[in-house]
N, C-alpha and C positions, 0 to 999 in steps of 0.2 A: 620348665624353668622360668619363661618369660611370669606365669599365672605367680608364680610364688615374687619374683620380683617385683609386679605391680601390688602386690598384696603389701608386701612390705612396705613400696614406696607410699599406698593409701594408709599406713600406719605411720610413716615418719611425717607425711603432709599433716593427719588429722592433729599431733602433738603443736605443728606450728599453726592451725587454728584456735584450739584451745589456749596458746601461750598469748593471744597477740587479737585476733580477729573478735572472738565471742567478749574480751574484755572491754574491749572498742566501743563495740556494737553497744552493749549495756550501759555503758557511760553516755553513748551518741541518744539510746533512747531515754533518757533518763531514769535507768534499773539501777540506780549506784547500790542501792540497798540489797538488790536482786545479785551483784556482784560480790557484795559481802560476803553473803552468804554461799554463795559457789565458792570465794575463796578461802571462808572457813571452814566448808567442806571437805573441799580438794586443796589442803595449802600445796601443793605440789605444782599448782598455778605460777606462785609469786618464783620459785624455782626457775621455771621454765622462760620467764619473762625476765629474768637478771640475768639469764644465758642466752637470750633470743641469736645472738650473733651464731653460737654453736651450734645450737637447734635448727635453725635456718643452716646452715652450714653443711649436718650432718644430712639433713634431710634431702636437701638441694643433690646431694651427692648420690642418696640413693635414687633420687627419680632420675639420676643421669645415669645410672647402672640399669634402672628399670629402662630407660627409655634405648638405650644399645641392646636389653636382651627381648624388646617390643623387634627393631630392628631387625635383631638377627634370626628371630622368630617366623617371620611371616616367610622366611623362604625357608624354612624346611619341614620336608615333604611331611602330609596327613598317610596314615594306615591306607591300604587297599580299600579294605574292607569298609561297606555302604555306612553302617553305623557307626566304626570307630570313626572314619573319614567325617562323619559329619558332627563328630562328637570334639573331632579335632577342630573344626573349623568356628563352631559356636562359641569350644575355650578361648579361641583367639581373638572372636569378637567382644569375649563379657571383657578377657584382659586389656584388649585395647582403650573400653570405655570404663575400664577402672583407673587405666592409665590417667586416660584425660581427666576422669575427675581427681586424681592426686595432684596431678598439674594445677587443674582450677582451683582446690583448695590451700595450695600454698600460695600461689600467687595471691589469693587475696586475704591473706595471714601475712606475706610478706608488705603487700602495701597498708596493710595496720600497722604493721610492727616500726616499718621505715619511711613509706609514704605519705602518711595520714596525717602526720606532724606537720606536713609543709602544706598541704592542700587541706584541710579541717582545719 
């Protein structure tokens, strides 16, 4: 349960990169043109970035559910068994560093989205 958790929570981070972070970035490097076009592409951007409050919201929420079923994961028990045991112990590692990368990409979605204004 925790695998499916971090999965999702690296699916509701990546939406708060794309809303907020890659738009940033493109401006900061000067791609404004390069932004167009992503958001003529994808108008589903400008969506996401008039909602940022909810999206940050929504997202924040599930890495807090991802991050209680990281938690309640690591104490219970792997298989007996040599392979399943160690089959069980490498799921916990990919999930743990999937965690932390949904972590890392919202927070720096979140300081584009709210921090960037005051410090840029």
């Amino acid at each position: 349960m925790s695998k499916l958790g971090s999965w999702l929570s690296l699916f509701a981070s990546t939406g708060t990169l794309f809303c907020c972070a890659l738009p940033s970035l493109f401006v900061a490097l000067g791609m404004g043109a390069s932004l167009a076009g992503f958001v003529s592409a994808v108008p589903q951007v400008v969506w996401l970035s008039q909602y940022k409050g909810m999206v940050f919201g929504f997202s924040g929420g599930m890495l807090l559910v991802a991050g209680v079923l990281q938690y309640r994961a690591r104490f219970e028990p792997c298989p007996i068994d040599k392979e399943l045991a160690r089959a069980c112990m490498r799921s916990r590692a990919w999930s743990f560093w999937i965690y932390i990368l949904s972590v890392s990409l919202w927070l720096i979605g979140a300081f584009f989205a709210f921090g960037a204004v005051y410090v840029l």
